[in-house]
Backbone as a printed PyTorch tensor [residue, N CA C, xyz], in Angstrom:
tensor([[[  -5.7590,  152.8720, -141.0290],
         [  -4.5330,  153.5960, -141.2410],
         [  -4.0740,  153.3590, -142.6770]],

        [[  -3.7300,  154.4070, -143.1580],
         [  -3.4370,  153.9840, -144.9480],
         [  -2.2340,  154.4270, -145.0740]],

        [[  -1.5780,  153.5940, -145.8100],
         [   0.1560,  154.1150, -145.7940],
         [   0.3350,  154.1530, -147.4150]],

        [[   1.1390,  155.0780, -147.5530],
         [   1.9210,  155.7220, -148.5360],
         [   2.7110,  154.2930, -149.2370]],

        [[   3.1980,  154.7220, -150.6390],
         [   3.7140,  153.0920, -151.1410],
         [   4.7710,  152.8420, -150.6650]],

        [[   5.8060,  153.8590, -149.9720],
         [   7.1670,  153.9360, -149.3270],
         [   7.0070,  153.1770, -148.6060]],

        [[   5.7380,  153.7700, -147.0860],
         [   5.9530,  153.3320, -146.1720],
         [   5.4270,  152.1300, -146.3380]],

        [[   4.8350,  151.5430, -147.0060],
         [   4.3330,  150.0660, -147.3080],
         [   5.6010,  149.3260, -147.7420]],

        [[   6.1100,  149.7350, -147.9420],
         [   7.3310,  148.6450, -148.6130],
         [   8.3180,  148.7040, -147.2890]],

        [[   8.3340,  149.5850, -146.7300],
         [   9.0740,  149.6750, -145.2210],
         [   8.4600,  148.9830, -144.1720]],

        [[   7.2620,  148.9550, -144.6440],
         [   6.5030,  147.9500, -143.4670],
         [   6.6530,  146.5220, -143.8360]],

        [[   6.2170,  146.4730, -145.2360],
         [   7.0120,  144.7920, -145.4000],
         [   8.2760,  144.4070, -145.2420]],

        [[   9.2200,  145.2440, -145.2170],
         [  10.5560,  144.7370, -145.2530],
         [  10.5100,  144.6220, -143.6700]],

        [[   9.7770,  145.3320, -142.6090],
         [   9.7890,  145.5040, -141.2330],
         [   9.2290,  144.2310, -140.5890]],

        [[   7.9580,  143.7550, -141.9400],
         [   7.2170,  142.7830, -141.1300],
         [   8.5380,  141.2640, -141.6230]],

        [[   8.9360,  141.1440, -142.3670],
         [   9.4580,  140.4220, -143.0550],
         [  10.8770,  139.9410, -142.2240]],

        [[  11.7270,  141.2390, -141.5250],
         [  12.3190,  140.6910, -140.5140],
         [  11.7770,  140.5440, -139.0880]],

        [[  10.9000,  140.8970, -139.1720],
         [  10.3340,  140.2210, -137.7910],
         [  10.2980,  138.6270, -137.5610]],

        [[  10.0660,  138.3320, -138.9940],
         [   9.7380,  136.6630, -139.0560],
         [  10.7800,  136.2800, -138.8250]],

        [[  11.9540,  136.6070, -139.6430],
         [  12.6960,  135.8500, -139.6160],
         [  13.3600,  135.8360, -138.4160]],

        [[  13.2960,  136.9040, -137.6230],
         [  14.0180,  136.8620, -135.9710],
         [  13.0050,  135.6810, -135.9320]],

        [[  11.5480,  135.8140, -135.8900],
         [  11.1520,  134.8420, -135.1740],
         [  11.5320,  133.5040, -135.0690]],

        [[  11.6330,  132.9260, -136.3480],
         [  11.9100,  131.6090, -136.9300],
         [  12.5910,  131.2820, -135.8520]],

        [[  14.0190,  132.2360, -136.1900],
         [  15.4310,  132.2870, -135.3100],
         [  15.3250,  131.8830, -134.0720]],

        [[  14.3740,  132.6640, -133.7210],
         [  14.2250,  132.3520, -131.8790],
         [  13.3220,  130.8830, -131.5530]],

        [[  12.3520,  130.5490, -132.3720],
         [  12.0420,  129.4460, -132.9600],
         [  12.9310,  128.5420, -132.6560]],

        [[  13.6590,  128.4910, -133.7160],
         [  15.0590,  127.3730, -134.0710],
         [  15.9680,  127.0490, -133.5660]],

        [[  16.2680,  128.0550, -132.1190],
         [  16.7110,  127.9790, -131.3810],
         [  16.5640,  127.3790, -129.7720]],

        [[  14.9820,  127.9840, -129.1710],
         [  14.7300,  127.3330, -128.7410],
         [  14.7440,  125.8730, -128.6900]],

        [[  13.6810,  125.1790, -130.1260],
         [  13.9230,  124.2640, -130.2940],
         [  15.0930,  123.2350, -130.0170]],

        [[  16.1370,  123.9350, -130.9600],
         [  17.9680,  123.3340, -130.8480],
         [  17.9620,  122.6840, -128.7380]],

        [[  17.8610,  124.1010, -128.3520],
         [  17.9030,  123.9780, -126.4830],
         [  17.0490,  122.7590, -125.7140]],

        [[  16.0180,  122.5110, -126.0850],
         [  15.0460,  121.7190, -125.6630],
         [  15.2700,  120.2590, -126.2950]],

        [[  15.4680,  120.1440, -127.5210],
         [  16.0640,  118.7380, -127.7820],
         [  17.1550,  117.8250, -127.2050]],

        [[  17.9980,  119.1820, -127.4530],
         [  19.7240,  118.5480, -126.8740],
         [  19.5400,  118.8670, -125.2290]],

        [[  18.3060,  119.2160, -124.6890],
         [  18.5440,  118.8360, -123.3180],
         [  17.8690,  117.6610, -123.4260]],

        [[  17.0500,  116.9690, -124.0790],
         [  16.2910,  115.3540, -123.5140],
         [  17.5010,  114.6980, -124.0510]],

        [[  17.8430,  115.4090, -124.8710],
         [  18.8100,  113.8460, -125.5880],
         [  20.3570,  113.6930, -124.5040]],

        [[  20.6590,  115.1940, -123.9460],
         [  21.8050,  114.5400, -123.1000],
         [  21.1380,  114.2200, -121.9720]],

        [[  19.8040,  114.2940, -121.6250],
         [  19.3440,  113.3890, -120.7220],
         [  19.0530,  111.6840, -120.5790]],

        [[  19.1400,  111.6720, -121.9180],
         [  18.8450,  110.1060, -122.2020],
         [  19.9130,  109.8920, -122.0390]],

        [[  21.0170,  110.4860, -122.5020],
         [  22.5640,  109.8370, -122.9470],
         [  22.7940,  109.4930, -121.4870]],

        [[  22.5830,  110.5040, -120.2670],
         [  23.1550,  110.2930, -118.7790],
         [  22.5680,  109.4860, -118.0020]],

        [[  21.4250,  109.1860, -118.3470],
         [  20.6600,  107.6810, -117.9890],
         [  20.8760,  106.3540, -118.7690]],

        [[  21.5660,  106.3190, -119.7510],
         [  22.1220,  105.4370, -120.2890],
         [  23.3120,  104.9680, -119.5210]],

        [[  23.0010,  103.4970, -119.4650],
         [  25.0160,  103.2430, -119.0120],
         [  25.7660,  102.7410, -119.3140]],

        [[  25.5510,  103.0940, -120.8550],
         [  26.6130,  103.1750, -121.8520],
         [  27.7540,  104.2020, -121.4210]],

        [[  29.3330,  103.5580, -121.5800],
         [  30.4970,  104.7950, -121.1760],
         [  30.7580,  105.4610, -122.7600]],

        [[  29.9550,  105.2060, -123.6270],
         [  29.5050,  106.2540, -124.7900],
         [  29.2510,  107.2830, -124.8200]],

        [[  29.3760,  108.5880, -124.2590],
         [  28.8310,  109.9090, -124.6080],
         [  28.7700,  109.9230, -126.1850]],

        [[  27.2350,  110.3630, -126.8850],
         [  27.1230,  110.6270, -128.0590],
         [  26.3490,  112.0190, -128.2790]],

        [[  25.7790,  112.6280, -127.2810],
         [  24.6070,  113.2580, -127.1920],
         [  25.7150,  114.6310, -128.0440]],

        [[  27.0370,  115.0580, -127.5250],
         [  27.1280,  116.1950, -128.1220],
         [  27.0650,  116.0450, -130.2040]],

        [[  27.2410,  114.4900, -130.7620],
         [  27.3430,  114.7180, -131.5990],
         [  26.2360,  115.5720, -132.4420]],

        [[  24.6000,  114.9130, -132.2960],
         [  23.8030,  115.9700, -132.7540],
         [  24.1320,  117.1980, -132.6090]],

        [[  24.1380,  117.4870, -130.5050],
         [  24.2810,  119.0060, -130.4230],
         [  25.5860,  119.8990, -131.5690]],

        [[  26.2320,  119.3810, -131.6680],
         [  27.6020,  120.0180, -132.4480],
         [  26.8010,  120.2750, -134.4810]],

        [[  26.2850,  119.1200, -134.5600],
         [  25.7340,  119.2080, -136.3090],
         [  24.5640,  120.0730, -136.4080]],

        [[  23.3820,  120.2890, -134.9120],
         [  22.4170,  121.0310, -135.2490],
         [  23.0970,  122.4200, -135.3420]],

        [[  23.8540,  122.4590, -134.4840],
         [  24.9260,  123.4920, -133.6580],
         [  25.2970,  124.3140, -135.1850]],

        [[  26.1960,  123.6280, -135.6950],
         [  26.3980,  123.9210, -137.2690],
         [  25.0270,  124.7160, -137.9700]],

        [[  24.0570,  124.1750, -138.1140],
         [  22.8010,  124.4000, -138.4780],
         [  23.0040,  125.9350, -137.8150]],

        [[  22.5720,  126.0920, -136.5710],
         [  21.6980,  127.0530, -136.1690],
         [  22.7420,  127.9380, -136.7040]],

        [[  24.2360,  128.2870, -136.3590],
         [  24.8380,  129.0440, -136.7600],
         [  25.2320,  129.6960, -137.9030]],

        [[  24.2330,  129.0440, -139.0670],
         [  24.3510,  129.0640, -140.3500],
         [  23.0280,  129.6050, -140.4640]],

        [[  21.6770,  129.5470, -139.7410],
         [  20.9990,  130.3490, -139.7730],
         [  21.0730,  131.4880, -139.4690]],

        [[  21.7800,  131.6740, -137.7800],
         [  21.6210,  132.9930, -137.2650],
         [  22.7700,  134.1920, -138.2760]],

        [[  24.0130,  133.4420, -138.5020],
         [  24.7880,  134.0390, -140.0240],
         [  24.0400,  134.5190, -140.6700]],

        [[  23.3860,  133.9080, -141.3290],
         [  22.6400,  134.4720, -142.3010],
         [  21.1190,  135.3540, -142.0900]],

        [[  20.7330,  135.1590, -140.6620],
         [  19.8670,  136.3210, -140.5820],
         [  21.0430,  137.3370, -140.7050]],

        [[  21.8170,  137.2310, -139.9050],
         [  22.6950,  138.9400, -139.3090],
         [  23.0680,  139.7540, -140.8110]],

        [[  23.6370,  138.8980, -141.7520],
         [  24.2750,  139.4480, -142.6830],
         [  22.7880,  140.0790, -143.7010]],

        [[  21.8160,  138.9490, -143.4940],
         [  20.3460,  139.8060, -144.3870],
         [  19.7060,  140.7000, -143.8790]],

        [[  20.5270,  141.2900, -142.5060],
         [  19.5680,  142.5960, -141.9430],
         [  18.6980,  142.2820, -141.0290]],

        [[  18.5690,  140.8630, -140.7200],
         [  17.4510,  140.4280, -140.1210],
         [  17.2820,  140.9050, -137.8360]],

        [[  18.5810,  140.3960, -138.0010],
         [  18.9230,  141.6610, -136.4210],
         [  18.6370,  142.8170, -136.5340]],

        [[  17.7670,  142.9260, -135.4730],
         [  17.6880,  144.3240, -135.0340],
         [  19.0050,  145.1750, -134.1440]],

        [[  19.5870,  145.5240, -134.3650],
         [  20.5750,  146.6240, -133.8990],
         [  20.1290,  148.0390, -133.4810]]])
């Protein structure tokens, strides 16, 4: 299939947010799967310490500063 230089540059910009959703969904997952072992450790601990949301709250920060910044670079699909 041979594409025109337009549509080549439409396809990179196409392939280009694909990634970055991916990352996203990536980075997210991830975020989900951590902060569930870690408030699992925290609830088997018997320490009357709850600490587990502090990561969740700073990655928390994180992810939302990624997914920000996909939305505003176009990177959502709408």
């Amino acid at each position: 299939m041979e594409l025109y230089p337009n549509e080549q540059e439409e396809y990179q910009a196409a392939k280009k947010r694909v990634m970055l959703l991916k990352s996203f969904i990536v980075h997210a997952f991830v975020y989900v799967m951590v902060n569930i072992f870690l408030f699992t450790i925290d609830m088997l601990d018997d320490s009357s310490n709850f600490w587990f949301f502090r990561p969740l709250l700073g990655w928390g920060i994180g992810l939302t500063a990624h997914g920000l910044t996909l939305l505003f670079s176009g990177g959502f699909i709408f």
